[in-house]
N, C-alpha and C positions, 0 to 999 in steps of 0.2 A: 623669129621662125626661119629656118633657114630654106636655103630655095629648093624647089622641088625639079626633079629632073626625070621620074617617073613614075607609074600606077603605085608602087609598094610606097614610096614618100607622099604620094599624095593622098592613101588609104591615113596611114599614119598623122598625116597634117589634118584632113577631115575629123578624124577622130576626136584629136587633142584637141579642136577646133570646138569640137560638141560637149566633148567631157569639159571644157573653159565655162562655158554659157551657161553650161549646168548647176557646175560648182557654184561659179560667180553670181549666176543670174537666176538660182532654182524659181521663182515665183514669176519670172516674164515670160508670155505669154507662147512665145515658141518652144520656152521649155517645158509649160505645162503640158504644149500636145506633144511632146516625147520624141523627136524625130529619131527614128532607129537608120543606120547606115547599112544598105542594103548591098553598093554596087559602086565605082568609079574607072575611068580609065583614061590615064593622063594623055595619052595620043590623042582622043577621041575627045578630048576635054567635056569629058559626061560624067554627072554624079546621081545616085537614084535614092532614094530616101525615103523610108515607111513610115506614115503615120498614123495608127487605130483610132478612128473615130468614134468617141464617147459620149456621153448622151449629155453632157455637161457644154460639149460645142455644138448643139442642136438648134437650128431656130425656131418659129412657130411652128414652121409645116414638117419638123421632125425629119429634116436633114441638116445637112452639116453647112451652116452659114458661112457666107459668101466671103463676110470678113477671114473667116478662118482659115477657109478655102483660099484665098491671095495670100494669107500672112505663111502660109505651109508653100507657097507658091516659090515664094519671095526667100525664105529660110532657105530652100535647096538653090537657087539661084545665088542667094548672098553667098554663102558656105561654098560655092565653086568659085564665083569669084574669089575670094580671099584666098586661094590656093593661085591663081594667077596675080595676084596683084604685087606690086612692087612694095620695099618696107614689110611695117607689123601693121596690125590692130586690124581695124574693119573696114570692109570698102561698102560704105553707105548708098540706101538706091534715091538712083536720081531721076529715074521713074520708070512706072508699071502699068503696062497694061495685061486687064484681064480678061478671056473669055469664058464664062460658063456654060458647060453641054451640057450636061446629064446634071440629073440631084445626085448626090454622095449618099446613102444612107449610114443611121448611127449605125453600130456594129461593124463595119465595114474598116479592112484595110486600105488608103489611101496610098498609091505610089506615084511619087513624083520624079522626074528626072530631067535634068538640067542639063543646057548644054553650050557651051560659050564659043558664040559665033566669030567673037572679037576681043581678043585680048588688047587692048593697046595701053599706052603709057600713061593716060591720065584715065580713060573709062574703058572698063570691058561689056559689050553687048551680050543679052545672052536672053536664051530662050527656053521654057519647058513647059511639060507636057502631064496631065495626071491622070490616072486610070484605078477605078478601084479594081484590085487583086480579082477578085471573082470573074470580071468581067474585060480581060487585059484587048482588047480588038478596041476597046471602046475608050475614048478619051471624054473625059467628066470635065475637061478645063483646060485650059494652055495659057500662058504669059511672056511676055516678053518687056525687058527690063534693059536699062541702063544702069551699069553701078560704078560709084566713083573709085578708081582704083591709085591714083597717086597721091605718094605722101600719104600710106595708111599708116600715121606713127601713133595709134595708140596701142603699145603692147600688149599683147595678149599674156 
């Protein structure tokens, strides 16, 4: 993947990034919830990413489970990292933390958006924030993560 230097290669590298996972990985589990690429900007190193929530990621109380809610967390996180990180392949999380605000309801557009506080040579730090669409003042969740970015040699 070659290096990126601004918003339009970094639009570009997300994409290829997601149409990859897709192709390669259609049955795991980030790519059954569908992330749609909403938004990026490489100055601002922020990427924002839609996910419909479906009645199929519901838990008992008929919102959107918590696993699910981190792993969509984690997706827009991971997916900005790998546009900062050195090399190919994937830059793995070395950990996450999550808060929950608000229930998600099914039905409901989730957007998340990611923002990497620290790029450096071996991990980049990074942060986000998710709101469902109807209700954008109000954040449903937030994260903050470690992901290992040196030596990502597995090609994408």
């Amino acid at each position: 993947m070659p290096e990126i230097h601004n918003t339009e290669q970094m639009q570009a590298s997300i994409k290829e990034i997601l149409a990859y996972l897709s192709r390669e990985l259609p049955d795991a589990i980030q790519n059954m919830a569908a992330p749609r690429f909403v938004a990026c900007n490489f100055e601002e190193k922020t990427l924002e990413l839609a996910f419909e929530i479906q009645p199929w990621m519901r838990n008992p109380a008929n919102i959107l489970h918590g696993g699910l809610t981190a792993m969509m967390l984690d997706t827009t996180m991971g997916t900005l990292s790998r546009c900062y990180a050195r090399g190919e392949g994937i830059t793995p999380t070395i950990t996450m933390e999550v808060s929950y605000l608000l229930p998600i309801p099914v039905g409901s557009t989730l957007h998340v958006r990611a923002h990497a506080a620290h790029t450096g040579r071996a991990v980049n730090n990074l942060t986000a924030e998710a709101w469902v669409a109807s209700t954008p003042g109000k954040l449903a969740a937030t994260a903050s993560g470690a992901f290992y970015s040196a030596g990502a040699e597995r090609a994408l």
